[in-house]
C-alpha positions as CSV (number, residue, x, y, z in Angstrom):
1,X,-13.3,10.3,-3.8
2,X,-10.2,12.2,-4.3
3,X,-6.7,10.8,-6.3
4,X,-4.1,10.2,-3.8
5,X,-0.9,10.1,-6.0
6,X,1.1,6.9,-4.9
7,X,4.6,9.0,-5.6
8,X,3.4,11.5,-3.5
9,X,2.6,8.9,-0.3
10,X,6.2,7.2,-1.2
11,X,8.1,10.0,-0.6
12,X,6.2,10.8,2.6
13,X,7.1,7.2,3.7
14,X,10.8,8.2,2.6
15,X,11.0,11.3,4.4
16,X,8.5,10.9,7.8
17,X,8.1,7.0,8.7
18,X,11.2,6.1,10.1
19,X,11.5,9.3,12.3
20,X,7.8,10.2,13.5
21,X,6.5,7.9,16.1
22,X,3.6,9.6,17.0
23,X,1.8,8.7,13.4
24,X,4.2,5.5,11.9
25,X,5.8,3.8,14.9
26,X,4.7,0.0,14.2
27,X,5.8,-2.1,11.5
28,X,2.6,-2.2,9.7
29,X,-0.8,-0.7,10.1
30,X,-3.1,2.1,8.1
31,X,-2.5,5.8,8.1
32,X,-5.0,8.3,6.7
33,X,-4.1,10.2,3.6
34,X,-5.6,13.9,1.8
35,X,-9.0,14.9,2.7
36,X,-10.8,12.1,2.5
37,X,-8.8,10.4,4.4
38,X,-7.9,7.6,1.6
39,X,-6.2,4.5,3.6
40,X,-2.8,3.6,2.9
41,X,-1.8,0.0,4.2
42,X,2.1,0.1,5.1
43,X,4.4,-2.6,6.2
44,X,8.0,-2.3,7.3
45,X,11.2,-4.1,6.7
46,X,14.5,-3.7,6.9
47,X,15.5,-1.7,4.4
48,X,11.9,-0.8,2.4
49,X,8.4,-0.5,2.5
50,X,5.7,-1.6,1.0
51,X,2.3,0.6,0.8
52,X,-1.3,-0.1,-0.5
53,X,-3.5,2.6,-1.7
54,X,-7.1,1.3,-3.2
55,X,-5.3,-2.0,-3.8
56,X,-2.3,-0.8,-6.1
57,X,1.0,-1.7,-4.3
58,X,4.5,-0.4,-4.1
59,X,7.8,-1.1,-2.8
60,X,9.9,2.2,-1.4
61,X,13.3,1.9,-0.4
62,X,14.0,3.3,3.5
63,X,16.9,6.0,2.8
């Protein structure tokens, strides 16, 4: 299993999720991350996110 580095996935969120609907456009669901394909759990509110990788969670702010 390959590390998937939670900062990494946060500032994806930051950058991609509110603007690409072909990969993020629900308010919560599981995307595929690296080359194994690690699942990241997301949920959307109004003004953050919250993601789940392998059980560790995290709050990102929507900018």
């Amino acid at each position: 299993m390959q590390f998937i580095d939670l900062e990494f996935v946060a500032d994806q969120f930051q950058q991609f999720a509110d603007t690409d609907p072909v990969h993020w456009d629900s308010d919560e669901g599981c995307i595929k991350f690296g080359a194994d394909e690690t699942p990241v759990f997301y949920k959307r509110y109004d003004d953050h996110f919250v993601i789940e990788i392998e059980g560790v969670e995290m709050e990102v702010p929507r900018i």
